[in-house]
C-alpha positions in Angstrom: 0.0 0.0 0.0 2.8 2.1 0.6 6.0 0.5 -1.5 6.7 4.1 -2.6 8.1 5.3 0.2 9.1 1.9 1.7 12.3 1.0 2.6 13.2 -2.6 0.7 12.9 -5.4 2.9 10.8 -3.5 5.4 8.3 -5.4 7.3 5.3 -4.8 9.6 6.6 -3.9 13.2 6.4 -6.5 15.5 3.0 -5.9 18.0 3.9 -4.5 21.0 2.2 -6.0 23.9 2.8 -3.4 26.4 -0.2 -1.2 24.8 -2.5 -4.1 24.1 -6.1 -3.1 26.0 -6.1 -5.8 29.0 -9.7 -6.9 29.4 -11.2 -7.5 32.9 -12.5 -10.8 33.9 -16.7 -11.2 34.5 -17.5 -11.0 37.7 -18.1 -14.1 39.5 -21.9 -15.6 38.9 -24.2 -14.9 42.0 -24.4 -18.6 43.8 -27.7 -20.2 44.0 -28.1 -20.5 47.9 -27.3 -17.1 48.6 -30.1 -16.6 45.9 -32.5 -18.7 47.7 -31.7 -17.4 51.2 -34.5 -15.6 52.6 -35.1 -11.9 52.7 -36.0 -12.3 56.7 -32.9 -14.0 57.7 -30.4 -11.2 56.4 -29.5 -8.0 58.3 -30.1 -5.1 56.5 -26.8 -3.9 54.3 -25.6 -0.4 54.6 -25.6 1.1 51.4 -22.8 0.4 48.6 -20.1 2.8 48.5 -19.8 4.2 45.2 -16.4 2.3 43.6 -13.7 4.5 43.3 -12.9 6.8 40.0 -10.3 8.4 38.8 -10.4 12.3 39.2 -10.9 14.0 35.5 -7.7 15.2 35.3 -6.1 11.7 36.0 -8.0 10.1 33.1 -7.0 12.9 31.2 -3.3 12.2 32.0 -3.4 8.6 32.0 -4.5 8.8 28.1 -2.0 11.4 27.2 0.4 9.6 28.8 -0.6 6.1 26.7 -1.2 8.8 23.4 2.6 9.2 24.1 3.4 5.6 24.3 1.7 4.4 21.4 3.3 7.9 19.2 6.6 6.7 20.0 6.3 3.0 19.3 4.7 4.5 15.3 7.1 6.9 15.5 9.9 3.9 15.5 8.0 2.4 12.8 7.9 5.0 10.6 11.9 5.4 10.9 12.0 1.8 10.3 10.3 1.8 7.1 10.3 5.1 5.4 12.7 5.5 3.1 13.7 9.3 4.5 16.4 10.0 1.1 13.2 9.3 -1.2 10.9 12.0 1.0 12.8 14.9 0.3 10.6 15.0 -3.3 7.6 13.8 -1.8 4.6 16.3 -1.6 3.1 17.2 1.5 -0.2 14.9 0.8 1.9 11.8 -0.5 4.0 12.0 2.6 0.6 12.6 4.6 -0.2 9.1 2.9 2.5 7.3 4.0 2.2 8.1 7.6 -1.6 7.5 7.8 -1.0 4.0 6.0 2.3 2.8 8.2 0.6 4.1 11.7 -3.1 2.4 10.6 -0.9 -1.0 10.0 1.2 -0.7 12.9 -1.9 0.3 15.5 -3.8 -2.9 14.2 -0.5 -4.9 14.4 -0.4 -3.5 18.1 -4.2 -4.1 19.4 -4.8 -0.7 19.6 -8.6 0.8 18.9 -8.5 4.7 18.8 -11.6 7.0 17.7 -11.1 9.3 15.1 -10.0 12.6 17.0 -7.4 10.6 18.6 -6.4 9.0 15.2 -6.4 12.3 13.1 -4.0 14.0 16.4 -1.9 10.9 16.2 -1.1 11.5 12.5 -0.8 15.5 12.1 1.9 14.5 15.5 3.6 11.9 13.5 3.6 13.9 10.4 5.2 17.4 12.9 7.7 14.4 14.3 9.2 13.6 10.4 8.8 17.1 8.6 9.1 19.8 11.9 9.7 20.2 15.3 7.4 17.9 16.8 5.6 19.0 19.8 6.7 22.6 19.2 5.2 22.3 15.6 1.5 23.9 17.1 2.8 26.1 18.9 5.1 28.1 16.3 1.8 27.8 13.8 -0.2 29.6 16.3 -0.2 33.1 15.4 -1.6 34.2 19.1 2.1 33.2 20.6 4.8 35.6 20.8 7.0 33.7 22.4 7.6 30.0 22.9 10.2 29.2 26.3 10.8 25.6 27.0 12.4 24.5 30.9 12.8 21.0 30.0 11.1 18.4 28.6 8.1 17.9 30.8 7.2 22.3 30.9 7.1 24.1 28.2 5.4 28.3 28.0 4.2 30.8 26.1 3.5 34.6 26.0 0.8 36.0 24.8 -0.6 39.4 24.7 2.6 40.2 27.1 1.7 37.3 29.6 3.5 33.9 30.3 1.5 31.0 30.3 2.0 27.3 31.1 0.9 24.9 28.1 0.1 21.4 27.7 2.6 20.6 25.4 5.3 18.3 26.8 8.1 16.3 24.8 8.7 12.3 25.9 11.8 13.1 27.4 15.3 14.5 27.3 16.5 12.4 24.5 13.1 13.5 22.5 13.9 17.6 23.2 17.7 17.3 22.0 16.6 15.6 18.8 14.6 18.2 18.1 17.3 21.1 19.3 20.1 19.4 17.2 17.8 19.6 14.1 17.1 23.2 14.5 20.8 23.6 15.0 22.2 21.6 11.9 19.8 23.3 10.0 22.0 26.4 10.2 25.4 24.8 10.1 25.8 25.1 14.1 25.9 22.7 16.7 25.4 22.3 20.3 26.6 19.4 22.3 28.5 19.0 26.2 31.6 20.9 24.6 29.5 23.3 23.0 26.2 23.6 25.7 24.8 26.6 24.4 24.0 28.0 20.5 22.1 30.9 18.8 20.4 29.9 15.9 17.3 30.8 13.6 14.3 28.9 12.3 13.3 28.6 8.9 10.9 31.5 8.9 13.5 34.0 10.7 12.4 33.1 14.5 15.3 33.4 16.8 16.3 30.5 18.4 18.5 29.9 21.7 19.3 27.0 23.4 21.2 25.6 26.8 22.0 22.0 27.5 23.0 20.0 30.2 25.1 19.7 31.8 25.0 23.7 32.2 21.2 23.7 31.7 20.4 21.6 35.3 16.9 20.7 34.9 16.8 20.1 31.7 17.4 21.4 28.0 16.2 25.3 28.2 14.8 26.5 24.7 13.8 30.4 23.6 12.2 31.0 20.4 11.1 34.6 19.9 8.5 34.1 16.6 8.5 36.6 14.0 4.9 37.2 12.3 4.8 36.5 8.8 3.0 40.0 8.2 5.8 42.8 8.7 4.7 45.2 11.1 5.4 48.8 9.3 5.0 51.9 10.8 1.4 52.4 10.2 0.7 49.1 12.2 2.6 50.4 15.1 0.3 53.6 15.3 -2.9 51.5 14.6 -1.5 49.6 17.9 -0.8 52.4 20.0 3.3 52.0 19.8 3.2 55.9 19.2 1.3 58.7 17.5 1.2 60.0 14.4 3.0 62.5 14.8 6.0 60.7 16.2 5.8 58.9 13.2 6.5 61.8 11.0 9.1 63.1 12.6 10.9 59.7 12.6 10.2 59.5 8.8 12.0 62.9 8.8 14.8 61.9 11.2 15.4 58.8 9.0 15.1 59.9 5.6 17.4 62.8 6.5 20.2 60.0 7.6 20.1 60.8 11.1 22.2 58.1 12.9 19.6 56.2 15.3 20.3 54.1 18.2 17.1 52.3 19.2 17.3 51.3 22.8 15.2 48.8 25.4 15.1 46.1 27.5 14.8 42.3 26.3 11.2 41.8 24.7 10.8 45.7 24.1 10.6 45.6 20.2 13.8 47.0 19.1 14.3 44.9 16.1 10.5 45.6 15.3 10.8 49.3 15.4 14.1 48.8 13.3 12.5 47.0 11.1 9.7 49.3 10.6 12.1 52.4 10.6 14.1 51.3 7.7 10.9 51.4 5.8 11.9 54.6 5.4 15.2 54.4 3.7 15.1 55.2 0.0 15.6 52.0 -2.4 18.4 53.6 -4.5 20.6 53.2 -1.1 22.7 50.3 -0.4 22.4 48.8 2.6 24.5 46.3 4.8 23.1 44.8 7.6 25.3 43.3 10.2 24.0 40.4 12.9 25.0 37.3 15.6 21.8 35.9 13.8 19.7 37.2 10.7 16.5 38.9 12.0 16.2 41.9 10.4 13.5 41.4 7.6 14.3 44.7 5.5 12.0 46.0 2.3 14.6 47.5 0.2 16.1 46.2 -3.1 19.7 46.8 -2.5 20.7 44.8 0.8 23.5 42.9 1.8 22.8 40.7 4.9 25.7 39.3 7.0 25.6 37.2 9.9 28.7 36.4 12.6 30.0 33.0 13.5 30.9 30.6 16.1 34.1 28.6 15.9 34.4 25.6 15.0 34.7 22.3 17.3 39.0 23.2 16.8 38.1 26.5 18.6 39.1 28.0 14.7 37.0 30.0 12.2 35.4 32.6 14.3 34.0 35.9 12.6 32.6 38.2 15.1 30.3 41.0 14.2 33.5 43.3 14.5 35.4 41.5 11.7 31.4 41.8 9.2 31.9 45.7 9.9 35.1 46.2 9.2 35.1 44.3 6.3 31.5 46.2 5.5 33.1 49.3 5.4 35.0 48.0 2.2 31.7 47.5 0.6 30.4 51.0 0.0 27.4 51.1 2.1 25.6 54.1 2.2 24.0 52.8 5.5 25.0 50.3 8.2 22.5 48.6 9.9 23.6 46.3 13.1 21.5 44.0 14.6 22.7 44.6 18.1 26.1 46.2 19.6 26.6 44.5 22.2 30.8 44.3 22.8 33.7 45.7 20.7 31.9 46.2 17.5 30.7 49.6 18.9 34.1 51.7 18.1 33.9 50.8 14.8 30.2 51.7 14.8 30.5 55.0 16.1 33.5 55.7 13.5 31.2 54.1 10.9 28.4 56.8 11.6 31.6 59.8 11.9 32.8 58.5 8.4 30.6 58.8 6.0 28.1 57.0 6.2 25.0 58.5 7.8 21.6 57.1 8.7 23.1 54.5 10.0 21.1 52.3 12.9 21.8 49.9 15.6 20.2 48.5 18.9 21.3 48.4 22.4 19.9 47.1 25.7 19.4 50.0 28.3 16.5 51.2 30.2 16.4 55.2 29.1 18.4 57.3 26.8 20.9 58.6 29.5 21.8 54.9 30.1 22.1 53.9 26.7 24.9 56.7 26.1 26.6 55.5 29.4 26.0 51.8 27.8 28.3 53.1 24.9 30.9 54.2 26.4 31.4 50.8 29.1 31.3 49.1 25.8 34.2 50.9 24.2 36.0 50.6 28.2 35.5 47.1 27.4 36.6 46.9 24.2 40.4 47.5 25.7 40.7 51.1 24.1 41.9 53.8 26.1 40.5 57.0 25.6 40.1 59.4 27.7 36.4 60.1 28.9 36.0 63.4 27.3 37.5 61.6 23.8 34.8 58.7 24.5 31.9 61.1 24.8 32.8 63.3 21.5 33.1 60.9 19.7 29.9 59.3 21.0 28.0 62.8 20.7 29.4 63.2 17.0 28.2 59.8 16.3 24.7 59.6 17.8 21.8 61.5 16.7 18.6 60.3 18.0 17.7 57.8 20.6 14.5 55.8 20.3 13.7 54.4 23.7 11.3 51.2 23.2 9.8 49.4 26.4 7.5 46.7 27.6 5.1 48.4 30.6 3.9 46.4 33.1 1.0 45.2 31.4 2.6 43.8 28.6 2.2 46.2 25.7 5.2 47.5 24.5 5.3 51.6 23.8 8.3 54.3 22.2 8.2 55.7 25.4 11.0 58.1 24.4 13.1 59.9 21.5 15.5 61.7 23.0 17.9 63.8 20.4 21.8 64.1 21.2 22.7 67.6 20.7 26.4 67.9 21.0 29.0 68.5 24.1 28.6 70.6 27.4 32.0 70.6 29.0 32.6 67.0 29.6 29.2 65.8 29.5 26.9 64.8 26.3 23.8 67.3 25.7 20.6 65.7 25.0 16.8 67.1 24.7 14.0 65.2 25.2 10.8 65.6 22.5 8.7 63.3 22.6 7.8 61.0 25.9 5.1 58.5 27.0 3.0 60.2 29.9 1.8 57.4 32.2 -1.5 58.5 34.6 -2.5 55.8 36.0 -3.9 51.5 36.1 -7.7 50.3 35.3 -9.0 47.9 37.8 -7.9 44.8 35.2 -4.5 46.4 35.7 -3.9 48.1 32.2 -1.9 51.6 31.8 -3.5 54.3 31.2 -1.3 57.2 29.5 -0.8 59.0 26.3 2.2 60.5 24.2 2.7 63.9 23.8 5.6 66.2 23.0 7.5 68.1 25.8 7.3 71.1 24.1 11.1 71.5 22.5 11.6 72.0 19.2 13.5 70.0 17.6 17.4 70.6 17.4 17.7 69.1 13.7 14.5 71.2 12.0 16.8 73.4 9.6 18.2 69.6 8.8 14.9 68.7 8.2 13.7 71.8 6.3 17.0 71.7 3.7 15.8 67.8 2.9 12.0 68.8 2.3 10.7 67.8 5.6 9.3 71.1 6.8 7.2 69.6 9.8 4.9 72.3 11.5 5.9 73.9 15.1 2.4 71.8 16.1 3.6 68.0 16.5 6.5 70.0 19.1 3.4 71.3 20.8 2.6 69.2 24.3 -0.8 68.1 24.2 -2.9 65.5 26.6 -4.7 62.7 25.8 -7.9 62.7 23.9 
């Protein structure tokens, strides 16, 4: 029935009889003299207890738990006879074919009656096990999760509208999470192993992927996958979602097509590389553009774009290219902007002397928690980096650099705002002048424990408007205007 994909030679697997149903004896027939006794001569019985079930929740685990038994048993039996080189042509529905044919033969050869749900859930696993990432398959097709964070095999969670939440979704064991971690992993041409206990990686739709081991991971293998949407979220989505106003989002479209150099800034989970994403939308197509990462994320529009991505050494501890060695070498390339994923370590001198030399507009990421810290973020960074400089050196050259600062963050109750964009005006003595113009003005909770607040302008004109004006962005003295919430 299914010689197409079957390996030669391949038989039916033998029945396991670990899952065969185990049928219950009849009780014991009544005896006649205790039928013929009379009704006079017995005491009265106290009433039958009710026999003992199991709680709902113990049914329900007891047939996951033999679901999960029987799915690996079929899930040997499919290794055992499908021929895996031959499926690499196969369409989805042939393949689909195959697996409903080899698990119906190998449940029958096994004793094992299931109803249709159960035998349709059983497949589309089986199917996720051989094509995906198994349990994790649902969950990364579900377009309601942000965020998919697995503590070992047995717990896995995901965030949704900002909130963590425990699922259902559990793997057999260790062995069954590292299968699926090192096929993630080879995917990409990386690895991950005792030697080796942690890797970055991506998926095949651009979802960042991190993962820990044992023995440094203690309980367990820990997993992060933070999922990009398919749709790209462009500037007008992030106004439609309340990310900012409007008017924020002209003067960025100014700030950006006048190649201002932007630094957006945030904790983990903020949406930098979203609000980078949607602020190169508004880089002209006749620019080239390099973008520089530890792993690809960015998801730029334009025509002209050269995407680079550092890497690990090799198992000889040889081979490294670090995002340092990407922009130095980028610089060879004529860019007209540089775009890097994240600074994070001594890539950052040769950022800011990127943005001093020529090549304007260019954008980058950083964790801090306000603008004031993101400049102090720098120049640790550039201590770090082993250059000696003397602070006032550090800060010019930082100041000279460094145009705008976008401040993204995630509030308390999970939605993420620009809660700042704070312009870098030059030198004041020894320390770094900066004006706030926009900000996030937060009032107060609802009783469900949502912010309330609004954006509005602080009033100061911007420092960069005759810039603006010489490009053709001539935006009105009203967006500088403060004003409260509607």
């Amino acid at each position: 029935m299914f010689s197409k994909y079957k390996k030669p030679g391949a038989g039916a697997p033998a029945p396991s009889t670990e899952l065969k149903a185990v049928e219950t004896a009849p009780p014991e027939a009544t005896k006649p003299q205790e039928q013929a006794q009379s009704a006079s001569m017995r005491k009265p019985m106290p009433a039958p207890k009710a026999p003992a079930q199991a709680a709902p929740m113990d049914k329900e685990k007891k047939r996951k738990e033999r679901l999960g038994e029987i799915k690996l048993e079929l899930h040997k039996a499919l290794l055992d006879n499908l021929n895996l080189a031959a499926l690499e042509n196969a369409s989805e529905s042939d393949l689909r074919a195959e697996i409903v044919a080899i698990s119906g033969e190998a449940l029958e050869d096994m004793g094992v009656v299931l109803n249709r749900d159960e035998r349709a859930t059983l497949n589309q696993d089986l199917f996720d096990e051989v094509t995906g990432l198994g349990p994790l398959e649902p969950l990364l097709k579900d377009e309601t999760v942000n965020d998919i964070l697995v503590n070992g095999p047995q717990q896995v969670f995901v965030e949704r509208a900002g909130r963590l939440e425990l699922t259902d979704t559990t793997f057999k064991d260790e062995k069954h999470l590292l299968r699926i971690i090192d096929k993630i992993v080879s995917a990409v041409g990386r690895r991950v192993d005792e030697s080796n206990p942690y890797v970055d990686a991506r998926l095949a739709d651009g979802s960042r992927f991190n993962a820990m081991v044992p023995p440094i991971a203690v309980d367990g293998s820990l997993v992060s996958i933070r999922k990009f949407k398919k749709e790209k979220l462009g500037i007008d989505d992030l106004v439609r979602f309340g990310a900012f106003t409007e008017e924020m989002a002209a003067y960025l479209q100014a700030a950006v097509a006048t190649r201002l150099n932007v630094i957006v800034s945030g904790g983990t989970g903020s949406g930098k590389t979203t609000t980078l994403n949607a602020l190169s939308s508004f880089i002209d197509n006749d620019e080239r553009i390099l973008t520089i990462e530890d792993t690809a994320e960015l998801q730029l529009q334009q025509t002209h774009v050269g995407r680079m991505e550092s890497r690990p050494a090799n198992v000889e501890g040889k081979g490294a290219v670090s995002q340092r060695d990407c922009l130095r070498n980028a610089l060879r390339m004529r860019p007209d902007r540089i775009i890097v994923g994240e600074t994070r370590g001594e890539e950052v001198i040769d950022m800011l002397q990127a943005m001093n030399t020529g090549h304007d507009g260019s954008m980058t990421t950083i964790h801090a928690n306000s603008a004031r810290d993101g400049v102090s973020r720098l120049e640790n960074m550039i201590a770090m980096a082993g250059i000696e400089m003397p602070i006032k050196a550090v800060r010019s050259q930082i100041s000279s650099a460094v145009n705008l600062i976008v401040q993204a963050s995630r509030l308390q109750d999970g939605s993420r705002r620009m809660v700042s964009i704070t312009e870098v005006t030059g030198m004041e003595g020894e320390v770094i002048s900066m004006q706030e113009v926009f900000r996030y003005q937060r009032v107060g909770l609802t009783p469900d424990n949502k912010i309330i607040g609004h954006f509005t302008a602080t009033g100061i004109r911007s420092h960069y408007s005759e810039r603006f004006r010489m490009w053709g962005y001539d935006l009105p003295p009203s967006i500088f205007e403060p004003f409260a919430a509607e």
